[in-house]
C-alpha positions in Angstrom: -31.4 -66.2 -38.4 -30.0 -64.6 -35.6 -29.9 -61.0 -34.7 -27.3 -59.7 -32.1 -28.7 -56.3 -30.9 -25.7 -53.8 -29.9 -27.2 -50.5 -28.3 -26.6 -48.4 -25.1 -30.0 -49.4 -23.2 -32.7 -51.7 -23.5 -35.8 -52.1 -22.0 -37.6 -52.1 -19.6 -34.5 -50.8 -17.9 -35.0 -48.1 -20.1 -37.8 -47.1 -21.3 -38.0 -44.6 -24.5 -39.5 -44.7 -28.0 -36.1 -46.1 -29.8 -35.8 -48.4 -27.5 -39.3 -50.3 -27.6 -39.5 -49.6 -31.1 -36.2 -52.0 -31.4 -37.8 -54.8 -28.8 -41.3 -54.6 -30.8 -39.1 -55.6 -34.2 -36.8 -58.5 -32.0 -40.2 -59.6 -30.7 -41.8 -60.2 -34.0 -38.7 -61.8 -35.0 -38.5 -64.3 -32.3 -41.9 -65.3 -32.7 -41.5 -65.9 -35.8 -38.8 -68.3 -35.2 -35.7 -66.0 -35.2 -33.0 -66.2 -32.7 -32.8 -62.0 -30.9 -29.9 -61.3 -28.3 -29.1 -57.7 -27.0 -25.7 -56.7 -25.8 -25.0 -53.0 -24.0 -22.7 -52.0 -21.5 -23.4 -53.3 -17.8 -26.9 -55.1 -18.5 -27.9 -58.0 -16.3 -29.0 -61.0 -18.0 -32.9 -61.2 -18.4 -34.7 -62.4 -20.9 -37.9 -60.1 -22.3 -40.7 -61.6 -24.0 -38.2 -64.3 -25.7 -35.1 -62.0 -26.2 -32.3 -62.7 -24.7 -30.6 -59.4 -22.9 -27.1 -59.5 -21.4 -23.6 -57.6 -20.7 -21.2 -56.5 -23.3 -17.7 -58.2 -22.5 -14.4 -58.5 -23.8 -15.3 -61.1 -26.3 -18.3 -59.0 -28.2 -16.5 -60.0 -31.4 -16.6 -64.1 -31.0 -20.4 -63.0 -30.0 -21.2 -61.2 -33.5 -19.3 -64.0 -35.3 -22.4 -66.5 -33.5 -24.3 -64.2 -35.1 -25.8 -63.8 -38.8 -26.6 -60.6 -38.7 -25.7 -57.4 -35.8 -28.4 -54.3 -35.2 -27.7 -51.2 -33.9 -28.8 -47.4 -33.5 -28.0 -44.7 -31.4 -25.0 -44.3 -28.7 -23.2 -47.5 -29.4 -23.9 -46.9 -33.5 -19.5 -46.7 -33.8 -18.9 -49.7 -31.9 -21.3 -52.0 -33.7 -20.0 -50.4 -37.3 -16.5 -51.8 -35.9 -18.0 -55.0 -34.6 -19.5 -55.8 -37.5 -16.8 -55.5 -39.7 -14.3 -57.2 -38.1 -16.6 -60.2 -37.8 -17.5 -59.7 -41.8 -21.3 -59.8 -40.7 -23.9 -56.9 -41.9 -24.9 -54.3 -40.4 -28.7 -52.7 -39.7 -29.4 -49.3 -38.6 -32.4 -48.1 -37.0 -32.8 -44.7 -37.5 -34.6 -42.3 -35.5 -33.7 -38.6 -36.4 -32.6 -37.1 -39.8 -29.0 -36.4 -38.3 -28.7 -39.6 -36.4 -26.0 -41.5 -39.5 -24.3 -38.2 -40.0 -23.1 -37.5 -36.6 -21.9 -41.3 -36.1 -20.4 -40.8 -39.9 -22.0 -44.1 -41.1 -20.5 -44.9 -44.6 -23.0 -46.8 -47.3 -22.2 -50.0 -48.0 -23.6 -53.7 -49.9 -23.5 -55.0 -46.2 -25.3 -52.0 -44.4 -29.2 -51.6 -44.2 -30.9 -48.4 -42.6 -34.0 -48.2 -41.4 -36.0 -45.3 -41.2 -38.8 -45.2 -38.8 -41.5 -43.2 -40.8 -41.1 -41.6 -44.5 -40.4 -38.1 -43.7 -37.2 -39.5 -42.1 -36.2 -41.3 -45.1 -37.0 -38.6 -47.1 -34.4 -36.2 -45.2 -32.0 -38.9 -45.0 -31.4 -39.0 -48.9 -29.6 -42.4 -48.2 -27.6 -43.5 -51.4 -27.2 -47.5 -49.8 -29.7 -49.8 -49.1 -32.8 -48.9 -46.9 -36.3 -49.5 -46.0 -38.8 -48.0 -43.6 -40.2 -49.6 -40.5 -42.5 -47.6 -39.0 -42.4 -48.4 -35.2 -44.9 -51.8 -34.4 -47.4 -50.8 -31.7 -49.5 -54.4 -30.9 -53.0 -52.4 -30.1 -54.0 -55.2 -28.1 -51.6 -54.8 -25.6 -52.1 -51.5 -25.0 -55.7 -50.8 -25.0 -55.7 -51.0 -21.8 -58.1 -47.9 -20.7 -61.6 -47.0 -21.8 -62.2 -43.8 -23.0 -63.7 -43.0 -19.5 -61.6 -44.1 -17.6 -58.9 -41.8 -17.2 -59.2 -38.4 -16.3 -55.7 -36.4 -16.9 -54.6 -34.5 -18.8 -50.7 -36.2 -19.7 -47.3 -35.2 -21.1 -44.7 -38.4 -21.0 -41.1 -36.7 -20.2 -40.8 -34.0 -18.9 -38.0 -32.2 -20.5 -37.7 -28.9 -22.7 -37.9 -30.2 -25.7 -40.9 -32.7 -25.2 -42.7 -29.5 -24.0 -42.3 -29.1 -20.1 -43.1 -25.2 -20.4 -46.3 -25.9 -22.1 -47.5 -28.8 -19.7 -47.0 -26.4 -16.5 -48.7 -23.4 -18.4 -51.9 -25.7 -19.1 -51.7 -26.6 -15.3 -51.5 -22.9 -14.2 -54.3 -22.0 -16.7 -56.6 -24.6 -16.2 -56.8 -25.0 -12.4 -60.0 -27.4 -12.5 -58.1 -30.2 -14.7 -56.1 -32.8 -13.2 -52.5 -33.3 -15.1 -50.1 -36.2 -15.1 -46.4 -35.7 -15.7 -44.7 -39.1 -16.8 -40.8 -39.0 -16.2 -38.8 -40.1 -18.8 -36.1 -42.0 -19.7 -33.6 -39.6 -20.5 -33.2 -35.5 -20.7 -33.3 -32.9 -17.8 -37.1 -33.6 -16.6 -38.9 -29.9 -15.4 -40.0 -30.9 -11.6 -40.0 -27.2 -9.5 -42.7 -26.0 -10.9 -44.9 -29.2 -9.6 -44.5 -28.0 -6.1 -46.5 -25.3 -6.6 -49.6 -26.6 -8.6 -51.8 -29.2 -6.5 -53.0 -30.3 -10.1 -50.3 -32.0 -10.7 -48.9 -35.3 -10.3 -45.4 -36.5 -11.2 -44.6 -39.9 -11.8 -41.7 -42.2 -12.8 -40.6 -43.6 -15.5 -42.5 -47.0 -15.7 -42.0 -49.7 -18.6 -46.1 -50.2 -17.2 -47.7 -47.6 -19.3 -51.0 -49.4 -20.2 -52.0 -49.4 -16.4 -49.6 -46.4 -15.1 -50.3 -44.1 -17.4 -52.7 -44.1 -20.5 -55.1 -46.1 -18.0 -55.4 -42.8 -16.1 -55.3 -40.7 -19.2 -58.6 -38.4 -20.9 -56.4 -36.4 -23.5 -52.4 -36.7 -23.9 -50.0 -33.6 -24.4 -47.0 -33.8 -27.2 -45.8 -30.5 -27.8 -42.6 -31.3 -28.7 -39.8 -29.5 -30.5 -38.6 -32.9 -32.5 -40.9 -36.0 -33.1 -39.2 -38.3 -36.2 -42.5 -40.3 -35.0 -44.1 -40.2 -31.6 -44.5 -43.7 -30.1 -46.4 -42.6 -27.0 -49.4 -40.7 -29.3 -50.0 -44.4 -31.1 -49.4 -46.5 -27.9 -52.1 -44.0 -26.6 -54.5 -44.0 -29.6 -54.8 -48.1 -28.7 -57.3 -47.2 -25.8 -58.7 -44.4 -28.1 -56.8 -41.3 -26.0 -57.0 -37.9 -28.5 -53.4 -36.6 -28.5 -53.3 -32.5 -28.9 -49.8 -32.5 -30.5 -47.3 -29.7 -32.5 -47.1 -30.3 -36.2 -43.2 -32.4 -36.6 -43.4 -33.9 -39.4 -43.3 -37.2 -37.5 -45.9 -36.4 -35.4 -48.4 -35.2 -38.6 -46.9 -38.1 -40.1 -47.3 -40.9 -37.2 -51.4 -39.5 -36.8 -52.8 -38.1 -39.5 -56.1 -36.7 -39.5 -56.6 -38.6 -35.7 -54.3 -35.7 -33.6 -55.0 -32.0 -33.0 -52.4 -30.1 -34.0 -51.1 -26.7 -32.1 -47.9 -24.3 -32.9 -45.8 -24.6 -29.8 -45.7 -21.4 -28.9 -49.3 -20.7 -29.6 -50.3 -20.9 -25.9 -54.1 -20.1 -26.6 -54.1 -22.6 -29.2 -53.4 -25.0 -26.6 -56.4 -24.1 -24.2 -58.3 -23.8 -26.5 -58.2 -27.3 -28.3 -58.2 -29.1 -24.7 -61.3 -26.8 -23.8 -63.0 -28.2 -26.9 -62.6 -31.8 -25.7 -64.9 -31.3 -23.3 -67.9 -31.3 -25.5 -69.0 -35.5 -25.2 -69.6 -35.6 -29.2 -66.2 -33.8 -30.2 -64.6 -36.3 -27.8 -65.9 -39.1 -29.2 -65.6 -38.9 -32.4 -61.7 -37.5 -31.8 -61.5 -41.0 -29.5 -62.8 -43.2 -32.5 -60.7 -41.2 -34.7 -57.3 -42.3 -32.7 -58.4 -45.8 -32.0 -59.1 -46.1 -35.9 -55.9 -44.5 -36.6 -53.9 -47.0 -34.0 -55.6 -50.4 -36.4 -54.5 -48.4 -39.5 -51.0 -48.2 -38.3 -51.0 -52.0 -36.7 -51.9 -53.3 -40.7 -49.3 -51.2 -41.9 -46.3 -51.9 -39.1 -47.2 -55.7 -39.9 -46.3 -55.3 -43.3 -43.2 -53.2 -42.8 -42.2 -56.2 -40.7 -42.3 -58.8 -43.3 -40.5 -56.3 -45.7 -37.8 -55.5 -43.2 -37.4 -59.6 -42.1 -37.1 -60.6 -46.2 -34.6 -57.5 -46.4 -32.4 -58.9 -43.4 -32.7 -62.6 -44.8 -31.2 -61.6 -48.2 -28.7 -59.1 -46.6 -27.7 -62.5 -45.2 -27.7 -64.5 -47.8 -25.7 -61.7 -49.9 -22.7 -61.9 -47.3 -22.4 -65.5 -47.6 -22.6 -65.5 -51.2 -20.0 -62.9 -51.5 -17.3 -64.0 -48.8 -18.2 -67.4 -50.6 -16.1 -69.9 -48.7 -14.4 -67.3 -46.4 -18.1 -67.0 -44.4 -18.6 -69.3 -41.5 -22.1 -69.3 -40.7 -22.9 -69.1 -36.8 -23.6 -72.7 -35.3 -25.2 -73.4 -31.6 -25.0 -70.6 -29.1 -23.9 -72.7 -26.5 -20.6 -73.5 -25.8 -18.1 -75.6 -27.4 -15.5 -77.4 -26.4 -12.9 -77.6 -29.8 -10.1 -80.3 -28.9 -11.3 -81.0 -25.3 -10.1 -77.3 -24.4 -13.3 -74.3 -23.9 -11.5 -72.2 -26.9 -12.5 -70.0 -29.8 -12.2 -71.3 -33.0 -9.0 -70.5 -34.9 -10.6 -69.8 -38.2 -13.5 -67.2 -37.7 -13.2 -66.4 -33.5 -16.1 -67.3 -32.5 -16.4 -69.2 -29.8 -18.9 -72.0 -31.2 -19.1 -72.2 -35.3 -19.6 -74.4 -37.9 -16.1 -75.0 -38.8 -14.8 -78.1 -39.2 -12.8 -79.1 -36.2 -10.6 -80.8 -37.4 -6.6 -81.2 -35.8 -5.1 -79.9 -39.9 -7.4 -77.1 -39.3 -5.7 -76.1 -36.4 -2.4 -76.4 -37.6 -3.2 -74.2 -40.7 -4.7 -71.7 -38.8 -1.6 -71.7 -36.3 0.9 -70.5 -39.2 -0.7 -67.0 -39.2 -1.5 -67.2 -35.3 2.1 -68.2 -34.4 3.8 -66.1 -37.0 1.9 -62.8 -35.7 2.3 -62.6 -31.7 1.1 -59.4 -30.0 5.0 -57.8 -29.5 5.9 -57.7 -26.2 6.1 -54.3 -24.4 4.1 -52.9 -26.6 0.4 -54.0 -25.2 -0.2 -51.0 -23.2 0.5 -48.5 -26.2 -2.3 -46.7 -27.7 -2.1 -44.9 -31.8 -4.5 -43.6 -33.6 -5.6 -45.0 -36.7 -7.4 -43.6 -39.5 -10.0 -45.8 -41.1 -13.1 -45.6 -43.6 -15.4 -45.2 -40.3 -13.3 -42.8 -38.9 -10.5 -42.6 -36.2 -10.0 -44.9 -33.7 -7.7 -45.6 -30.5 -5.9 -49.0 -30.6 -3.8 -50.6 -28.7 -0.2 -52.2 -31.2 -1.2 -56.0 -30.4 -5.2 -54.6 -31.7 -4.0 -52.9 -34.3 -1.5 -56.0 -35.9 -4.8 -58.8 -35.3 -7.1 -56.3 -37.2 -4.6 -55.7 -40.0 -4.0 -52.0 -39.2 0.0 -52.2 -39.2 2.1 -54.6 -40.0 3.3 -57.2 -37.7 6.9 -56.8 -36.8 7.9 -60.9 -36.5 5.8 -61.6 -39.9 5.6 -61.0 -43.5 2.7 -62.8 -43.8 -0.5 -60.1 -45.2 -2.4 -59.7 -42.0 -5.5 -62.5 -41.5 -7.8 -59.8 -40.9 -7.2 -58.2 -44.3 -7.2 -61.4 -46.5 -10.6 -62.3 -44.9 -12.1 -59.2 -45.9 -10.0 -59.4 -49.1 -11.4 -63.4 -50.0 -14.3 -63.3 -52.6 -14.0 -59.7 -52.8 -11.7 -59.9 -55.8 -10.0 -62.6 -58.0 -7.9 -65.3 -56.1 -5.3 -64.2 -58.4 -5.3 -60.9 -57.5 -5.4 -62.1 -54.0 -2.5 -64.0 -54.3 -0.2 -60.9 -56.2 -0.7 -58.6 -53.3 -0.4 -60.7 -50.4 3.4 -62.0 -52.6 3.5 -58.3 -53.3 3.8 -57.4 -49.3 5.9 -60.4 -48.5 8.4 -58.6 -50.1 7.9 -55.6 -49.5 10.0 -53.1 -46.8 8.2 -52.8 -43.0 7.3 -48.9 -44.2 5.6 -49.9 -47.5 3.7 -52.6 -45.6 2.5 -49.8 -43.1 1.5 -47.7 -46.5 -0.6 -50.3 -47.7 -2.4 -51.3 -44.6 -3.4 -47.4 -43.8 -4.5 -46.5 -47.7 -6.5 -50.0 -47.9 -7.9 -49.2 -44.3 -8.9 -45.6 -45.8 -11.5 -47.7 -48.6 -14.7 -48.6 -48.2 -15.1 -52.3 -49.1 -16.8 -51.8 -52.0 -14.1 -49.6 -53.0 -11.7 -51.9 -52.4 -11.8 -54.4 -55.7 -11.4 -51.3 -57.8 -8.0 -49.5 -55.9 -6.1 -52.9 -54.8 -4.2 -52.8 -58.4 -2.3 -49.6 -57.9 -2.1 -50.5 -54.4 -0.2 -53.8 -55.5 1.7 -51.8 -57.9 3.3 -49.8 -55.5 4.6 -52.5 -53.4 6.1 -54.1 -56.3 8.1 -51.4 -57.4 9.7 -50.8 -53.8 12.9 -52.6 -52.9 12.8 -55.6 -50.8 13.7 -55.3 -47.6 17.5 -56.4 -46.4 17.5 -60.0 -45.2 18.3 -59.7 -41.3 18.4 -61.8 -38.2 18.7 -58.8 -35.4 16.8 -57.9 -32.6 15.0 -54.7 -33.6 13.7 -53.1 -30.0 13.3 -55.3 -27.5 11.7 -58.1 -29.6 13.8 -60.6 -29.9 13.9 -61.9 -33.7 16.7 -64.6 -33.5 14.8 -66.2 -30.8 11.8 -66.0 -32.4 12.9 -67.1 -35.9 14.5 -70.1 -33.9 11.9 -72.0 -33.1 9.2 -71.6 -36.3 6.0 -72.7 -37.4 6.8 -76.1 -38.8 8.1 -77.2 -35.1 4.8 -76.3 -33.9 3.0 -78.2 -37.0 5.3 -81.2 -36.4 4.3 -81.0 -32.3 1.0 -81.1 -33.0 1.5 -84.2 -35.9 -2.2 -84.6 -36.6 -3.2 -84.9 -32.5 -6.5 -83.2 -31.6 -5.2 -82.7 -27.9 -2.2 -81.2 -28.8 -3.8 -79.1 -31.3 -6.2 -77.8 -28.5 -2.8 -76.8 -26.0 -1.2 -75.3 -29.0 -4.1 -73.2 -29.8 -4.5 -72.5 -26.1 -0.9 -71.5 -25.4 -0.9 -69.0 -28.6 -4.5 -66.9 -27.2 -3.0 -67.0 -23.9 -0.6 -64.2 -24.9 1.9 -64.9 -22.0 5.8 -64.0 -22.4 7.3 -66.9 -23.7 11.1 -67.7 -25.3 9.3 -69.8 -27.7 5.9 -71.3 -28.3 7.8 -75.4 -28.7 8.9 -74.8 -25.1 5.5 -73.5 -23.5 3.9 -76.6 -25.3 6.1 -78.8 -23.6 6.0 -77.9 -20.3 2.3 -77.9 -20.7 1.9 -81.5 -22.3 4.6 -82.3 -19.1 
C-alpha cells in the first residue's frame, strides 16, 4: 500500500513525540514493503530512513489520489479531512491528546480510522467510529545508547511551563552539587533566564541526536509535566536503562508502570527527595533494570500494535474499493506519466499517474463534464463560505463548482464531484433519478441540493437522497433560455458544444491529449473548438 502522510512538521526538522511517533509507524511500514511519503507546508525534499519527505503544492489532491490511503494528526488535521475526501481515499488519525478530534471537529465515518496512542486516550476519547490503539514504537536498540554510568545529569527535554520548567530550575537552585541538562524543544515558550544564574546548568538545543546528545549524558530524567497522553522521551530514555522521576498523567503512569517514580507537581520536596534517593547504588540499580525491563515490555507490545494497525489500514483499503466499486481507481506508479504524449492528469480520477485506462474514448467521455463545467470567468478571485459536514470552509466559485458545492452556471449536468462520491454508495437507479432530477431542476433548487447533501456525512447520505430527490422533482423546471446571465456569455458558449469537441478529437490519442490540455489550462477562450485549432495549427 501506500501511505501519504499530511502533517505540519516532520522530522528531524522537528523533533517532538507526535512527530517520531508518526516516522517510527511509516518506518515499520516501509520496511515492511509499504510505500510512506510525507507532505507539509515548505519541507525540502529528503528522504528519512526510507520515507520520502517533501513540499505541499498546488496539486496535493492528484498526490492523495497516487495514494491508497492519507495520514494525518495535529495542525494540518482539516486539510487532510478535505484532501481525503475529495480524492474518495480514507482517512487515519493519530491521536495524541483527549481533545485533539474535537477541536479539529473530526466526524466518524466507514472511511475514518483513529488512532490512539495509549489506552487512557482511548478511553477519554469515547470514539463511536472505527479505532485502534498504537502505542508509540520505541526500537530499544537504537536508543540504548548510554550505560547506566555513563551520564551524569540530571535532564528535563523542553523546557516550557507545562513540561515543568519551574520544577527543573527549583531542583537546580536546591541541589547545587548536581549537574542539570535542559534539552530545548521543539515547540512551546522554552524557560532560559533563569539558566544565567545557575552554573549547574547547561542548555542545549533541540537535537533529532538524542541517543548521543542527550540520554548518553543523562543519570536520572525529569518529566513533571502538566499533560503526558504518553511520554516518548521517558521510554526512549528507559532503552539505556535511565530512571525517569515523573508526575502521575495518566499517560505517563500509563506509558511506565511500576519502572517511573512518580511526584505531585507541586510537591517540591517530593521531588528532592526521590532524586536524593537515587543516589543510593542499590536503589539505582534496581530502578535502572526496572526501566530497561519496562522499555523490552513496551518494544513486544508496540510490535504487535503495529501489525494490528497495518491489517486495520489494509482492510480500510480494501473497504473503499469495495464500496466505490468501479468508481475507485487504485493509485499506479509514482512517477510520472505522460497520458496522450502530453505530462497531464488523468481526466477520470486527477491524479497525475493512475491505473486508468488511457484510452482516446476515455478522454472524450470524461471531456463532456470537463467541457460542460468551465470555471466562470470573473469569478476566480471570489471567495464564499460554504457550510459542509466538516465544517466551514473558504472557496473560491471555480473550487466550489469542481467540488460540487454549487451549481455550475453553463451546466445542468450533477456535478462530477458529487456523482463520484454518490457511485456505489446507493443504487444506480437511484443515482440516475437524482442526477435527471437536477437536470431539471431551477439554478436555486440546484444550489439547495448541493448545500443540504454537502451538510451529510457519507454514511448519511444513502438514507436522505430520497427526499432530497423528491424535492427537486416537485419544483418547476427552469425556463428554457439562451441569454447571457452576467458577464458569461451563454450563446457563445452553447454555440460551440461538447459533441464538436468529441467529433475533433474522432478517436485520436494526440488530439485527445490537446483537448484535455486546453480544458485544465483555464485560459479565456470564445470557445474550446477554436483554442483546439489554433493549437493543432
Amino acid at each position: 500500500m501506500r501511505l501519504l502522510a499530511v502533517v505540519h512538521k516532520y522530522p528531524p526538522l522537528h523533533n517532538a513525540g507526535a512527530e517520531w511517533m508518526l516516522h517510527a509507524i511509516l518506518e515499520r511500514l516501509v520496511a515492511r514493503g509499504h510505500t510512506a511519503t510525507v507532505a507539509f507546508p515548505a519541507a525540502p525534499s529528503y528522504r528519512l530512513d526510507g520515507v520520502t519527505v517533501g513540499p505541499v503544492g498546488r496539486d496535493l489532491d492528484r498526490m492523495a489520489r497516487e495514494h491508497d490511503v492519507i495520514v494525518t494528526h495535529l495542525d494540518k488535521t482539516e486539510l487532510a479531512v478535505r484532501t481525503a475526501t475529495q480524492a474518495g481515499r480514507p482517512l487515519v488519525h493519530l491521536v495524541h491528546n483527549d481533545r485533539q478530534l474535537q477541536f479539529h471537529r473530526v466526524q466518524p465515518g466507514p472511511d475514518v480510522l483513529v488512532v490512539p496512542n495509549s489506552v487512557w486516550i482511548n478511553e477519554a476519547l469515547r470514539w463511536p467510529g472505527p479505532s485502534i490503539i498504537c502505542r508509540p514504537p520505541v526500537d530499544v536498540a537504537r536508543y540504548a545508547g548510554a550505560s547506566i554510568t555513563g551520564g551524569d545529569r540530571v535532564t528535563l527535554v523542553n523546557l516550557t511551563h507545562a513540561k515543568g520548567s519551574t520544577v527543573f530550575y527549583d531542583l537546580a537552585e536546591t541541589e547545587t552539587h548536581r549537574q542539570f541538562l535542559g534539552v530545548a524543544g521543539a515547540y512551546g515558550i522554552q524557560e532560559r533566564r533563569r539558566a544565567k544564574n545557575l552554573r549547574n546548568v547547561e542548555i542545549i538545543e533541540n537535537t533529532a541526536n538524542v541517543t548521543t546528545d542527550v540520554y548518553a549524558r543523562t543519570r536520572v530524567l525529569l518529566m513533571p509535566s502538566s499533560y503526558e497522553s504518553w511520554g516518548r522521551v521517558a521510554v526512549e530514555a528507559a532503552c539505556s536503562g535511565i530512571p525517569t522521576i515523573a508526575a502521575p498523567t495518566p499517560g505517563l503512569l500509563e506509558a511506565l508502570g511500576d519502572a517511573g517514580t512518580f511526584v505531585e507537581r507541586t510537591d517540591r520536596r517530593g521531588w528532592v527527595d526521590a532524586l536524593n534517593a537515587l543516589d543510593d547504588p542499590d536503589v539505582y540499580g534496581a530502578a535502572s533494570a526496572r526501566a530497561y525491563t519496562r522499555a523490552r515490555e513496551l518494544e513486544k507490545i508496540t510490535d504487535a500494535d503495529q501489525d494490528l494497525l497495518e491489517a486495520r489500514i489494509l482492510a480500510l483499503i480494501e473497504e473503499r474499493r469495495l464500496a466505490a466499486g468501479a468508481a475507485y481507481h487504485p493509485p499506479g506508479a509514482m512517477t510520472t506519466t505522460d497520458l496522450f504524449a502530453r505530462k497531464v492528469s488523468c481526466p477520470i480520477c486527477g491524479a497525475g499517474a493512475c491505473s486508468c485506462t488511457p484510452d482516446a474514448k476515455t478522454v472524450s467521455d470524461a471531456l463532456v463534464v470537463h467541457v460542460l463545467a468551465p470555471v466562470p470567468r470573473g469569478q476566480r478571485g471570489q471567495r464564499r463560505r460554504y457550510r459542509t459536514f466538516q465544517g466551514d470552509f473558504n472557496y473560491r466559485d471555480g473550487d466550489a463548482i469542481r467540488l460540487g458545492l454549487r451549481p455550475d452556471d453553463e451546466s445542468d449536468a450533477l456535478p462530477l464531484a458529487v456523482h463520484k462520491s454518490l457511485f456505489g454508495r446507493i443504487p444506480a437507479e437511484e443515482l440516475e433519478r437524482a442526477a435527471s432530477a437536477y437536470r431539471g431542476a431551477t439554478y436555486q433548487a440546484r444550489s439547495d441540493f448541493l448545500a443540504d447533501l454537502a451538510l451529510l456525512h457519507p454514511t448519511r447520505v444513502p438514507a436522505a437522497l430520497e427526499a432530497l430527490t423528491v424535492a427537486l422533482e416537485d419544483l418547476p423546471a427552469p425556463p428554457p433560455s439562451t441569454s447571457s446571465s452576467g458577464d458569461l456569455e451563454l450563446d457563445e458558449v452553447i454555440m460551440r458544444r461538447v459533441g464538436d469537441v468529441e467529433a475533433w478529437v474522432s478517436g485520436d490519442p494526440d488530439r485527445a491529449g490537446l483537448a484535455l490540455a486546453a480544458e485544465r489550462s483555464g485560459k479565456a477562450r470564445p470557445t474550446l473548438i477554436a483554442a483546439l485549432e489554433r493549437i493543432a495549427g
